[in-house]
N, CA, C and O atoms as a GROMACS GRO file, in nm:
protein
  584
    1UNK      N    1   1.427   2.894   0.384
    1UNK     CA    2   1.339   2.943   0.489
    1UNK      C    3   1.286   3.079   0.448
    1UNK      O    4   1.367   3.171   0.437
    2UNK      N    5   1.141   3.105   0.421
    2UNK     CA    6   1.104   3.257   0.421
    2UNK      C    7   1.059   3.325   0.593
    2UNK      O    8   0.994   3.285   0.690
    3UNK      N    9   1.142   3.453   0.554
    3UNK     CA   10   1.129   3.538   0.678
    3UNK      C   11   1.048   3.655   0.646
    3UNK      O   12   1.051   3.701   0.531
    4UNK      N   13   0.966   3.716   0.749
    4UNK     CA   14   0.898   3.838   0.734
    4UNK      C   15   0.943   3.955   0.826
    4UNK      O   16   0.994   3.910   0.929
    5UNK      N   17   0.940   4.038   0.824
    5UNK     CA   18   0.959   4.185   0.934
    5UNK      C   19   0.929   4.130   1.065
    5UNK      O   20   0.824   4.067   1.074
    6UNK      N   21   1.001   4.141   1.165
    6UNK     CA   22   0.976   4.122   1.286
    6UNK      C   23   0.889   4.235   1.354
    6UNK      O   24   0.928   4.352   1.344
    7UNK      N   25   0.769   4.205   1.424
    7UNK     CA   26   0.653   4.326   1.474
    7UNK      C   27   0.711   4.344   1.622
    7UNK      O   28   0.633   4.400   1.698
    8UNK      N   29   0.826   4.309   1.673
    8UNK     CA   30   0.864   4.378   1.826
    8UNK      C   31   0.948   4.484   1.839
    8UNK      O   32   0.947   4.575   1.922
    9UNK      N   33   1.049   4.455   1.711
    9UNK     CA   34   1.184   4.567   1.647
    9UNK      C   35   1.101   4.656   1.578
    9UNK      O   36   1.143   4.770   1.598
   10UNK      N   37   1.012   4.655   1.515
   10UNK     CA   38   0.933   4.737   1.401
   10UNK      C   39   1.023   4.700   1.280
   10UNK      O   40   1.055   4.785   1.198
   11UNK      N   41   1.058   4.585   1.274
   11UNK     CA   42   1.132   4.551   1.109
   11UNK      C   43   1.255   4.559   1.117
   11UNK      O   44   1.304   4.572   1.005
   12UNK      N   45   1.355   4.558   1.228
   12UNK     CA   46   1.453   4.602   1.231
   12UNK      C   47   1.526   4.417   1.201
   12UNK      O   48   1.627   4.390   1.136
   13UNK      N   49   1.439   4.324   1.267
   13UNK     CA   50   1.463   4.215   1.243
   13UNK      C   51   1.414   4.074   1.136
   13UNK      O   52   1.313   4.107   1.075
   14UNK      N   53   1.444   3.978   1.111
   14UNK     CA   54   1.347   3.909   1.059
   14UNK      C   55   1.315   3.804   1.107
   14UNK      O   56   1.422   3.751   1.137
   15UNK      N   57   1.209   3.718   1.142
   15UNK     CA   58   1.171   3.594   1.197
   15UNK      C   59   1.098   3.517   1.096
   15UNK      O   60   1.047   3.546   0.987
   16UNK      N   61   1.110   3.401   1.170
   16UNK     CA   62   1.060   3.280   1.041
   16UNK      C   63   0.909   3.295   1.007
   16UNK      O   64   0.836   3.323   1.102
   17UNK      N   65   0.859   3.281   0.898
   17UNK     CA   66   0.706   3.350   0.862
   17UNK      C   67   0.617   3.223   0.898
   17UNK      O   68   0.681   3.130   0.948
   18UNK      N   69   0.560   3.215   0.891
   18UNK     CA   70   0.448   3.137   0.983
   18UNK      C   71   0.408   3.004   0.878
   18UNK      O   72   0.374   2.891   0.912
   19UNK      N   73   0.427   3.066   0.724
   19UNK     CA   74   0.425   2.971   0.630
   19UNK      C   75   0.524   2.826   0.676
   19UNK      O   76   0.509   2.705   0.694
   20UNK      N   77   0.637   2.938   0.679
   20UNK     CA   78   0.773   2.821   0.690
   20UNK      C   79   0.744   2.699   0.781
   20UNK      O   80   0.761   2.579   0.756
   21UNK      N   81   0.686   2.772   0.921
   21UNK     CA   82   0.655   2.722   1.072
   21UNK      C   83   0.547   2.615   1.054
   21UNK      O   84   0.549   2.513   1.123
   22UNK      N   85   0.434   2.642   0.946
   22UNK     CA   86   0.351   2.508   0.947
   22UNK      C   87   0.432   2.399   0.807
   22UNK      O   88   0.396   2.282   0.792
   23UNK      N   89   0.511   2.448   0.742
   23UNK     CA   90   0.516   2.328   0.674
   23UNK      C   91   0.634   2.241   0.775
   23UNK      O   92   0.677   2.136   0.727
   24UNK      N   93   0.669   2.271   0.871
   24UNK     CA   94   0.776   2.240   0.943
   24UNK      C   95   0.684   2.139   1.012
   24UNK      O   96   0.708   2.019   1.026
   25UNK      N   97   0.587   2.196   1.048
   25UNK     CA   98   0.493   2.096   1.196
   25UNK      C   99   0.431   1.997   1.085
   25UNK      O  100   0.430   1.882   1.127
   26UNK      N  101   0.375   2.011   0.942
   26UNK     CA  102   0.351   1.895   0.878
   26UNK      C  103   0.428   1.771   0.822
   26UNK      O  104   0.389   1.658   0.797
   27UNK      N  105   0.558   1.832   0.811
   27UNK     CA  106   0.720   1.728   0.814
   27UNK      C  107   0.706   1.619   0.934
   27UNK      O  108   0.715   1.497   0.926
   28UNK      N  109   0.681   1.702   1.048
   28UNK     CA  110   0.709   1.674   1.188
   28UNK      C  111   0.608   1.543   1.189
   28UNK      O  112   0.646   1.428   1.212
   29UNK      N  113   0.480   1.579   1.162
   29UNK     CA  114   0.349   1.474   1.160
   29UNK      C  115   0.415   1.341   1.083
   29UNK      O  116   0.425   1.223   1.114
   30UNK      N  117   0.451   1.415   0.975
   30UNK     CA  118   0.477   1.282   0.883
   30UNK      C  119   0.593   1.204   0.889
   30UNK      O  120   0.627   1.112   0.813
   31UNK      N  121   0.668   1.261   1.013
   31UNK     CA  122   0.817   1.177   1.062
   31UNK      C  123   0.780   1.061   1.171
   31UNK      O  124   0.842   0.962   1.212
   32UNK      N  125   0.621   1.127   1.207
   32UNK     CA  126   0.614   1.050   1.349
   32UNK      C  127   0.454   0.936   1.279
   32UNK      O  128   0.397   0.844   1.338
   33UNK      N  129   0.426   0.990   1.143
   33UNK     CA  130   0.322   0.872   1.128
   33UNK      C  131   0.394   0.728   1.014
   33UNK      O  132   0.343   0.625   0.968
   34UNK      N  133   0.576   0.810   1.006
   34UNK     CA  134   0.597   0.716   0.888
   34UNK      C  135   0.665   0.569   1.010
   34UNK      O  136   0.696   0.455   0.978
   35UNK      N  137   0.667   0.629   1.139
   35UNK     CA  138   0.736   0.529   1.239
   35UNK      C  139   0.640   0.453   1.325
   35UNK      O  140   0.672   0.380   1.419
   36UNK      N  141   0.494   0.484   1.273
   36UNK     CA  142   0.380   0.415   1.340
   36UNK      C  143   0.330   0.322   1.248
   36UNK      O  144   0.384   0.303   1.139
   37UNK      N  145   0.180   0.235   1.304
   37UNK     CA  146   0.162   0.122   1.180
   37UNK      C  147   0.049   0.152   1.127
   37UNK      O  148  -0.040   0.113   1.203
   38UNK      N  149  -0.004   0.216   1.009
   38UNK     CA  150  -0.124   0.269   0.947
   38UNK      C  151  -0.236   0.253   0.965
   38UNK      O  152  -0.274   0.140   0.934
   39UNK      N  153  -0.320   0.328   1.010
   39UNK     CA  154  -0.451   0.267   1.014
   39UNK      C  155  -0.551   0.300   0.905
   39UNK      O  156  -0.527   0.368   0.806
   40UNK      N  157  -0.687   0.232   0.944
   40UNK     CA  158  -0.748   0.229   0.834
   40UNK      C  159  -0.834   0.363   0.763
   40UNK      O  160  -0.945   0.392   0.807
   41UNK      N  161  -0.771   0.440   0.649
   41UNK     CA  162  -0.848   0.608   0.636
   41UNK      C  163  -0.981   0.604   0.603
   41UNK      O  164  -1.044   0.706   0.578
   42UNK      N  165  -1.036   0.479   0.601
   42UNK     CA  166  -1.223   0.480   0.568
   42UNK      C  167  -1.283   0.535   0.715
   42UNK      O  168  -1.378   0.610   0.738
   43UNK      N  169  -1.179   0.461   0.816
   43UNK     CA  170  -1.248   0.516   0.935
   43UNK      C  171  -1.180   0.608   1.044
   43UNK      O  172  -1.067   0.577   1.083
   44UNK      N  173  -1.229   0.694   1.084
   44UNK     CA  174  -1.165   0.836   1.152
   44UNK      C  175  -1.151   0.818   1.267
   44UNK      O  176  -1.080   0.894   1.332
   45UNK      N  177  -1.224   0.695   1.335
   45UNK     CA  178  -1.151   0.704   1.505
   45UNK      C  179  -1.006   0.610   1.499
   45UNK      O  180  -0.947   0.592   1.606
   46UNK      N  181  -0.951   0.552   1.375
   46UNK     CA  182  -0.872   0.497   1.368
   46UNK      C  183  -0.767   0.545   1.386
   46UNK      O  184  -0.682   0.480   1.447
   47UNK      N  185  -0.736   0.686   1.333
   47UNK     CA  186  -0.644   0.766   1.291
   47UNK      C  187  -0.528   0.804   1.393
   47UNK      O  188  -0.558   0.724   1.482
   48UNK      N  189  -0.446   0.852   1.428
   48UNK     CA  190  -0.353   0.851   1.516
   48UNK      C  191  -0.423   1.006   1.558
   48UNK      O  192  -0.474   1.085   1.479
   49UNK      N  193  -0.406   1.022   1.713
   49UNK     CA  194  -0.404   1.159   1.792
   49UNK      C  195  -0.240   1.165   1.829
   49UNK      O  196  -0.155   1.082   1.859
   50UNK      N  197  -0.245   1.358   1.802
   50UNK     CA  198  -0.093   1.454   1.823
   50UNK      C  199  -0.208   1.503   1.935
   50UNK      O  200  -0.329   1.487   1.951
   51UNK      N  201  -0.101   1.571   2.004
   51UNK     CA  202  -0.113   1.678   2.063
   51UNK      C  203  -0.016   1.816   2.019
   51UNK      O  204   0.104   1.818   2.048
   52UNK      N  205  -0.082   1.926   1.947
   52UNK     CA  206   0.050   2.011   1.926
   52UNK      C  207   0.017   2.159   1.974
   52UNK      O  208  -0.076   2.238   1.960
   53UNK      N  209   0.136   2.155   2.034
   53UNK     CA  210   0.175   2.300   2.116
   53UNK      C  211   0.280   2.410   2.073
   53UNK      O  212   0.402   2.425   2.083
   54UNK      N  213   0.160   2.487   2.016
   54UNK     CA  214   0.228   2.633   1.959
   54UNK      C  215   0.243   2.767   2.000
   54UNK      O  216   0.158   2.801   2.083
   55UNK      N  217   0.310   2.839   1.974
   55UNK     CA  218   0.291   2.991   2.040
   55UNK      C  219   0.176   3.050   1.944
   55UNK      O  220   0.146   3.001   1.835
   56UNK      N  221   0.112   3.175   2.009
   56UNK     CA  222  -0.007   3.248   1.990
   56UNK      C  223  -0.032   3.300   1.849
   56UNK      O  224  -0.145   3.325   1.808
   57UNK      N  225   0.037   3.310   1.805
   57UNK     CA  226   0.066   3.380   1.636
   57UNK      C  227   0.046   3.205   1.550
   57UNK      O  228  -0.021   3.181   1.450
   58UNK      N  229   0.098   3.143   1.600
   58UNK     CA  230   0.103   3.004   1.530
   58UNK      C  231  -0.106   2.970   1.539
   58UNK      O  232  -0.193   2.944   1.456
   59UNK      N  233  -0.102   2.991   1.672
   59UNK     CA  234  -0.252   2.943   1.686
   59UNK      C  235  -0.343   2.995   1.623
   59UNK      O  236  -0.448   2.952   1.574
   60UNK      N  237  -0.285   3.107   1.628
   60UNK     CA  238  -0.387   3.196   1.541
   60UNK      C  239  -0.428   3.167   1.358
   60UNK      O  240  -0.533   3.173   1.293
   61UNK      N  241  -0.317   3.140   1.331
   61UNK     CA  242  -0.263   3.105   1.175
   61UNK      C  243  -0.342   2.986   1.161
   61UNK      O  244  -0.420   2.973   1.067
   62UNK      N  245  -0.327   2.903   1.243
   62UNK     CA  246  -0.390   2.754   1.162
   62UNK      C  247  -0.581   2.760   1.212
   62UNK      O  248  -0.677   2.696   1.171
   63UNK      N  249  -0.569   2.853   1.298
   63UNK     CA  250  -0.771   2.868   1.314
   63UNK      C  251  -0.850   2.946   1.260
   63UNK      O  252  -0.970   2.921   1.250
   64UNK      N  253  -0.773   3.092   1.200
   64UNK     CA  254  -0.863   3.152   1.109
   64UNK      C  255  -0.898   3.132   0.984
   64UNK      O  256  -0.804   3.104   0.910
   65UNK      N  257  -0.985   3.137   0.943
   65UNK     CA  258  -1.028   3.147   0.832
   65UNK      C  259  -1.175   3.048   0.760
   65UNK      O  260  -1.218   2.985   0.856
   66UNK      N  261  -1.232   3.026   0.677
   66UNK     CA  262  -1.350   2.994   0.716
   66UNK      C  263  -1.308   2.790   0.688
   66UNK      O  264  -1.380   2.704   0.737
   67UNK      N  265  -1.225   2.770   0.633
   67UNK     CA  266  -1.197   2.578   0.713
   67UNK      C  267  -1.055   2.646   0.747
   67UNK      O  268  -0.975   2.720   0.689
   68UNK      N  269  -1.061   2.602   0.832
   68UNK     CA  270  -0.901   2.646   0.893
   68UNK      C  271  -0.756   2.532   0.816
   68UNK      O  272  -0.756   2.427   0.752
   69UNK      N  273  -0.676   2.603   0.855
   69UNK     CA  274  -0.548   2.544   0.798
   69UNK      C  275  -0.548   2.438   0.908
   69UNK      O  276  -0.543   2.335   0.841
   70UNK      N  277  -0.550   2.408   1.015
   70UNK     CA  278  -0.555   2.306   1.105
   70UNK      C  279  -0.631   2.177   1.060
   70UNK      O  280  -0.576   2.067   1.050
   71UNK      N  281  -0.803   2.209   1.024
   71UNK     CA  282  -0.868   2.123   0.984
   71UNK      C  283  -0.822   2.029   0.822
   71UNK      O  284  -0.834   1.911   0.793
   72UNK      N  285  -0.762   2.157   0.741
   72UNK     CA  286  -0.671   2.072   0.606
   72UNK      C  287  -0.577   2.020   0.660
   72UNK      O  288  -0.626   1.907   0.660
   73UNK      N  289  -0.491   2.009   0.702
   73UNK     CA  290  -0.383   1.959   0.764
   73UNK      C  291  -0.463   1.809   0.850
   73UNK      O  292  -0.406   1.703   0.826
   74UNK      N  293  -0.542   1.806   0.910
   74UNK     CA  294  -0.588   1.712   0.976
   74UNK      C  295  -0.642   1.604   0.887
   74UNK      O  296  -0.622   1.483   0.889
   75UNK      N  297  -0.725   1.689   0.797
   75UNK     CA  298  -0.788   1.566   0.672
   75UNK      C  299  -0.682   1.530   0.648
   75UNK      O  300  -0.646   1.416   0.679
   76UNK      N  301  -0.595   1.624   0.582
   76UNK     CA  302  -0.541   1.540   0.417
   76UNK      C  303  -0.443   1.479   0.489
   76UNK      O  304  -0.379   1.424   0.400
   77UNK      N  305  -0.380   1.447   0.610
   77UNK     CA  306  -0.272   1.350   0.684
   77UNK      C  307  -0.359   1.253   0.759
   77UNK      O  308  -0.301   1.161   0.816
   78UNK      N  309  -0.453   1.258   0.764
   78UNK     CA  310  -0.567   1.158   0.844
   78UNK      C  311  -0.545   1.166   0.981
   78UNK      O  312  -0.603   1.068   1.028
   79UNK      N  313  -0.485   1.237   1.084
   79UNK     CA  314  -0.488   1.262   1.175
   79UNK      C  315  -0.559   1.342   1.263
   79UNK      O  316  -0.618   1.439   1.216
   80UNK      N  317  -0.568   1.309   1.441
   80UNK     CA  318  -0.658   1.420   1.461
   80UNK      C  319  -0.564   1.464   1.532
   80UNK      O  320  -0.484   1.400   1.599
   81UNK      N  321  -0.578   1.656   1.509
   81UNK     CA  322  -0.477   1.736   1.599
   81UNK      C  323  -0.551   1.788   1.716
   81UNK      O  324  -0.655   1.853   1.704
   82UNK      N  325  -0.492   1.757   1.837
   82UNK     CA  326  -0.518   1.880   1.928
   82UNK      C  327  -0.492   2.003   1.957
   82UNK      O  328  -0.410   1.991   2.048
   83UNK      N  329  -0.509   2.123   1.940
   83UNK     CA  330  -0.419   2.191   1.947
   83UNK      C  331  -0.426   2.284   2.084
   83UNK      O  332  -0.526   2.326   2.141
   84UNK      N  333  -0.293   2.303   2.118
   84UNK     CA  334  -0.247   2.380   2.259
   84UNK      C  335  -0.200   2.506   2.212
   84UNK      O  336  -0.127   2.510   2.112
   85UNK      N  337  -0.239   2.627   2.282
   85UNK     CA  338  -0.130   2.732   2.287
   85UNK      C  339  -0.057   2.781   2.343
   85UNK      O  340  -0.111   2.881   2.391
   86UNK      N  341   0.089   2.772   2.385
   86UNK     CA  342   0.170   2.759   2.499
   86UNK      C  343   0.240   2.915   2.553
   86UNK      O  344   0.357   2.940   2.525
   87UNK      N  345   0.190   2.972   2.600
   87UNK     CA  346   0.238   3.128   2.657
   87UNK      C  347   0.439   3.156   2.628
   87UNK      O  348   0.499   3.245   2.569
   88UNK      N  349   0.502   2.992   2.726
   88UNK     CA  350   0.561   3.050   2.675
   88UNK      C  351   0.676   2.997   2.582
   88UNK      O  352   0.791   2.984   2.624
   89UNK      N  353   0.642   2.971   2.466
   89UNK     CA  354   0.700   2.952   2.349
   89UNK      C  355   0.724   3.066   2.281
   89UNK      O  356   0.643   3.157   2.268
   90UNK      N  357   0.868   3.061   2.224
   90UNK     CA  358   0.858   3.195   2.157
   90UNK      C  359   0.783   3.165   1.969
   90UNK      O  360   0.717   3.067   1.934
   91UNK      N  361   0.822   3.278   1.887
   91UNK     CA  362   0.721   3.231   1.790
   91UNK      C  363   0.816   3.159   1.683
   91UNK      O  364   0.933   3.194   1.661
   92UNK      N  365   0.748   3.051   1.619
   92UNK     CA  366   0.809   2.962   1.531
   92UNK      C  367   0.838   2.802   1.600
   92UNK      O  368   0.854   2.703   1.529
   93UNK      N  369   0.842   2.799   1.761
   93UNK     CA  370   0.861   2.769   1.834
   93UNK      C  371   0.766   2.628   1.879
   93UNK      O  372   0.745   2.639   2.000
   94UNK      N  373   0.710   2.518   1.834
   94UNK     CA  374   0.657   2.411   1.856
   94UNK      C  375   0.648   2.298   1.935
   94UNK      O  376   0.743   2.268   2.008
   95UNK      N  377   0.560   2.238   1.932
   95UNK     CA  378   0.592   2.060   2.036
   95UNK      C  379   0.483   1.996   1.923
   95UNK      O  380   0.411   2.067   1.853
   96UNK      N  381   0.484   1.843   1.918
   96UNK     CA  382   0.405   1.787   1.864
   96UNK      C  383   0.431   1.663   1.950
   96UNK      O  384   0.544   1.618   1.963
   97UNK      N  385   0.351   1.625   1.993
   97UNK     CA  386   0.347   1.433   2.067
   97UNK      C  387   0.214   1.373   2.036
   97UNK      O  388   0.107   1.428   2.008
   98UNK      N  389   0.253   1.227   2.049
   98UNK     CA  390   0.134   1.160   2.008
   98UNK      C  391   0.029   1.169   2.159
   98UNK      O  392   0.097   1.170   2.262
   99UNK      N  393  -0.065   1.174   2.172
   99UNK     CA  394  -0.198   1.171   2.257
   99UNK      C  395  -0.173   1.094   2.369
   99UNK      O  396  -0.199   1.156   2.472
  100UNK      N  397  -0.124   0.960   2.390
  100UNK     CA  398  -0.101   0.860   2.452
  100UNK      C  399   0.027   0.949   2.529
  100UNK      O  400   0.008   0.959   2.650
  101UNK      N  401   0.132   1.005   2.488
  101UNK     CA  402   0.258   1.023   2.531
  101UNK      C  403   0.243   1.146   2.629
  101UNK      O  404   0.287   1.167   2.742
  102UNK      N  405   0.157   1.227   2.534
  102UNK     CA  406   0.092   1.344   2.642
  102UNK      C  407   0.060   1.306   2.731
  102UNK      O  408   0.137   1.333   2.824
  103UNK      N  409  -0.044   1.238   2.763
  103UNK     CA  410  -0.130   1.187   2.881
  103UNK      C  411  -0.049   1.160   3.019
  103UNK      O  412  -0.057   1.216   3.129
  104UNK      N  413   0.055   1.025   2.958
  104UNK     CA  414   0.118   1.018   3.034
  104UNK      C  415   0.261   1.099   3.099
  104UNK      O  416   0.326   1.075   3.201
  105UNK      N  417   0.272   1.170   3.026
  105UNK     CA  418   0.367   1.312   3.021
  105UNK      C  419   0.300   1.426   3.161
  105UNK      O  420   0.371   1.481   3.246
  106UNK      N  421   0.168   1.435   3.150
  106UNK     CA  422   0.077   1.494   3.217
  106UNK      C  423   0.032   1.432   3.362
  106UNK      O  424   0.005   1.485   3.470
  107UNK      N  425   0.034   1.308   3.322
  107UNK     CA  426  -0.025   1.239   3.491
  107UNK      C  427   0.115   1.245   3.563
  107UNK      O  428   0.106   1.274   3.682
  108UNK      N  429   0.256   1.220   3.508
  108UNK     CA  430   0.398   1.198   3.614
  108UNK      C  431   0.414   1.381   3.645
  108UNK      O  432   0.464   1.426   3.748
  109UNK      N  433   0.366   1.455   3.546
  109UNK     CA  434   0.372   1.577   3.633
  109UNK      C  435   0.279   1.629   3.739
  109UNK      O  436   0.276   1.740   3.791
  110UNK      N  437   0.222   1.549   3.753
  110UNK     CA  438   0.106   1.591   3.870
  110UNK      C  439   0.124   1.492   3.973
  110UNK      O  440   0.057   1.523   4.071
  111UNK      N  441   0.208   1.353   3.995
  111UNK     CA  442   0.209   1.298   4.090
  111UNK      C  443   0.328   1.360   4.129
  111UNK      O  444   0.363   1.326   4.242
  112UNK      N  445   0.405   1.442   4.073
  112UNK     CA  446   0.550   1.521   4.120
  112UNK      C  447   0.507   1.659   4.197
  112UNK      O  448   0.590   1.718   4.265
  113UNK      N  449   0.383   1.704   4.184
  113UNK     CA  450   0.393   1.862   4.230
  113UNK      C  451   0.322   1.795   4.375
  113UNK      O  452   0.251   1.694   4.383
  114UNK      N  453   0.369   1.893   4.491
  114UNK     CA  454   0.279   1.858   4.618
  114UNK      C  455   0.161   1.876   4.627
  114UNK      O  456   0.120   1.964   4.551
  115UNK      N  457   0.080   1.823   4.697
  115UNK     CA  458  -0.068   1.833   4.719
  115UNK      C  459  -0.055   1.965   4.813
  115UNK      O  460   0.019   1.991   4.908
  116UNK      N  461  -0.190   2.059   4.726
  116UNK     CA  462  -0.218   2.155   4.803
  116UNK      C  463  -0.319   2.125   4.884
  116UNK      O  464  -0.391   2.026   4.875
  117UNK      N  465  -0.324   2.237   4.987
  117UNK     CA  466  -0.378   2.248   5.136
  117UNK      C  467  -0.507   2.277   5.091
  117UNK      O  468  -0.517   2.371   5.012
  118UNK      N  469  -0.646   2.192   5.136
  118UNK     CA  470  -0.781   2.257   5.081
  118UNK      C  471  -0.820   2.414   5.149
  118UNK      O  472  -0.781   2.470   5.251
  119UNK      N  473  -0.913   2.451   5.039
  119UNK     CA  474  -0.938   2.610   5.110
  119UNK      C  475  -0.983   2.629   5.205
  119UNK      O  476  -1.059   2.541   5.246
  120UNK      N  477  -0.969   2.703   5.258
  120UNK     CA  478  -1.062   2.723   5.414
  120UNK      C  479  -1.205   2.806   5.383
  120UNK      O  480  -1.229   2.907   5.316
  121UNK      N  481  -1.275   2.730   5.451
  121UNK     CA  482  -1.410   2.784   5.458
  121UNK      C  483  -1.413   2.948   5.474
  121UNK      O  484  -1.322   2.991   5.543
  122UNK      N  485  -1.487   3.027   5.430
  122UNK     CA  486  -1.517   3.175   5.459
  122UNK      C  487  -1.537   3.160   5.626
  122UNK      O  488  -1.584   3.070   5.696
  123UNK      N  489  -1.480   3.292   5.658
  123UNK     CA  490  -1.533   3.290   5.820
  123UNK      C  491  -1.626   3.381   5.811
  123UNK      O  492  -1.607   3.488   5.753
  124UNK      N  493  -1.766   3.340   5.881
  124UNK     CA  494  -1.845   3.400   5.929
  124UNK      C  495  -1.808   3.555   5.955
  124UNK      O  496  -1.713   3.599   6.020
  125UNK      N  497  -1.910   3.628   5.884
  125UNK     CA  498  -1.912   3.801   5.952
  125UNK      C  499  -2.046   3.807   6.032
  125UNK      O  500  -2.147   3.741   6.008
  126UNK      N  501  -2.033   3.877   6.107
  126UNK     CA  502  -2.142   3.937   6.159
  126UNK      C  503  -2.264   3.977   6.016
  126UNK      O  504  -2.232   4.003   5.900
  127UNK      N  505  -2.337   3.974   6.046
  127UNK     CA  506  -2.455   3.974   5.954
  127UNK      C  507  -2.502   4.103   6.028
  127UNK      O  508  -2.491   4.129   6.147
  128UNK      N  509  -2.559   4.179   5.924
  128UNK     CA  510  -2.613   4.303   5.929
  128UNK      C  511  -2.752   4.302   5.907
  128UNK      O  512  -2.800   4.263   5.801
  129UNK      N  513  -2.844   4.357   6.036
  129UNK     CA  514  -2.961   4.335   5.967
  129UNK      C  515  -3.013   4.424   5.883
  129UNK      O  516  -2.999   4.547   5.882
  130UNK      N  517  -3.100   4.325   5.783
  130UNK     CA  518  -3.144   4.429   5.684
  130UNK      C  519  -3.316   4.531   5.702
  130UNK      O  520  -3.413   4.517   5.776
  131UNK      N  521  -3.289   4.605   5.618
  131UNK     CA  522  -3.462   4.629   5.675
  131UNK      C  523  -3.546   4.578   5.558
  131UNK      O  524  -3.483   4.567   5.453
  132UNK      N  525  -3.675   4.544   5.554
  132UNK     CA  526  -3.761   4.546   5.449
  132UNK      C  527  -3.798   4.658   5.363
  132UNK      O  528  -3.856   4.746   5.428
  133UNK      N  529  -3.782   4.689   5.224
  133UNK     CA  530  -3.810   4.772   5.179
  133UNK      C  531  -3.950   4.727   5.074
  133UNK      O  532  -3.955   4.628   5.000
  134UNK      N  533  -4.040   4.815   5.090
  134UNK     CA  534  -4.190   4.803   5.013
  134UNK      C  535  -4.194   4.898   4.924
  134UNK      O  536  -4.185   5.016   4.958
  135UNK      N  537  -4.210   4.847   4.756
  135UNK     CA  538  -4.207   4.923   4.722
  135UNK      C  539  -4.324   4.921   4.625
  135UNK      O  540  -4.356   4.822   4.559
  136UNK      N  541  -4.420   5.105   4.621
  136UNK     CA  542  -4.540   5.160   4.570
  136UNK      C  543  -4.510   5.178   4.435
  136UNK      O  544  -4.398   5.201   4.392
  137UNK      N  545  -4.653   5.163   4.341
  137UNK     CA  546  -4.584   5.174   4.228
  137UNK      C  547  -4.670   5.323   4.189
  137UNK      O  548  -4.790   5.336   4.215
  138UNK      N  549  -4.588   5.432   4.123
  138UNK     CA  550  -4.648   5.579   4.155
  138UNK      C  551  -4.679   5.637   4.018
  138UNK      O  552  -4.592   5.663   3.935
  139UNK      N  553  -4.806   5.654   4.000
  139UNK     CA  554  -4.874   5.674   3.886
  139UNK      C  555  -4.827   5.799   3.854
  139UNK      O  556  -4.764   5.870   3.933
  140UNK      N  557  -4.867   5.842   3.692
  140UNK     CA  558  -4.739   5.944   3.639
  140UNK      C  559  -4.888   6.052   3.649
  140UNK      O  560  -4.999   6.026   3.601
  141UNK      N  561  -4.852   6.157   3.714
  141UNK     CA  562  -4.980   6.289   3.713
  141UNK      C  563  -4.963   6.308   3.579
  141UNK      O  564  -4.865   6.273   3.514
  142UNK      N  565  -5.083   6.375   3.529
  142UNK     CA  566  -5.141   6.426   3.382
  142UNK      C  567  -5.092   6.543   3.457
  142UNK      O  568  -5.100   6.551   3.580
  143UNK      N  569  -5.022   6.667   3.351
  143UNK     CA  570  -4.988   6.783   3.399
  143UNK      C  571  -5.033   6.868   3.281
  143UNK      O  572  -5.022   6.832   3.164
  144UNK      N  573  -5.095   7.010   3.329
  144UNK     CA  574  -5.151   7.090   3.267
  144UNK      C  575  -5.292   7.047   3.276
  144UNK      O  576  -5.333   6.963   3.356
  145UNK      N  577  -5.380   7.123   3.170
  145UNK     CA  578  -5.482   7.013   3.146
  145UNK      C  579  -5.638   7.114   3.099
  145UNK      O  580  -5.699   7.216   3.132
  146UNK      N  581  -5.641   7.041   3.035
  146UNK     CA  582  -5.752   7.122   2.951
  146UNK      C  583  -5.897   6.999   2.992
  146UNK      O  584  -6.010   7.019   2.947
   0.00000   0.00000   0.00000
């Protein structure tokens, strides 16, 4: 595992370097595409959808740069990634699921939370009347003058 200076201690610590952290999430891809049934790489809607959810330093890492590390990672495994950034994950810290699993991961948490109360309309204020304002347009005087 390579570690770098931790930026919260000022170096007092070390955490896993971000290198380590994506070859970890590309293991991860390839644990979950060697247990699926291949599709065809001539064509790209074929390909299997992840959904993957990283902390902010992670997100950052796989989108900068001018093709991002996300988009290599996506070709050269033939997959398409989604990517999430999750507040609160700490860093090094991941999720990866297939698209389908999300979804439904997502709809049983929303038939679980209660329905909120719709908003209430603004109440009426008294209205203030306004006045009309007209406005002249005021030519600039020549000053001095020969």
């Amino acid at each position: 595992m390579i570690s770098e200076p931790c930026s919260c201690c000022h170096a007092t610590g070390r955490v896993e370097a971000l290198e380590t952290s994506f070859s970890k999430i590309e293991r991860e891809i390839c644990r979950l595409l060697a247990r699926m049934e291949r599709p065809d790489p001539g064509k790209a809607e074929t390909w299997p959808k992840f959904v993957l959810m990283v902390d902010r330093y992670m997100g950052s890492y796989l989108t900068t740069g001018k093709k991002t590390r996300l988009a290599n990672l996506s070709s050269s495994l033939r997959v398409w990634i989604l990517l999430k950034v999750a507040r609160r994950f700490s860093r090094g810290a991941f999720e990866l699921k297939p698209l389908a699993d999300f979804k439904d991961h997502k709809d049983e948490d929303q038939i679980s939370r209660p329905a909120r109360p719709p908003l209430k309309p603004p109440q009426a204020t008294r209205a203030t009347p306004r006045r009309k304002v007209t406005i002249f347009p005021i030519k600039k005087w020549k000053i001095g003058g020969k």
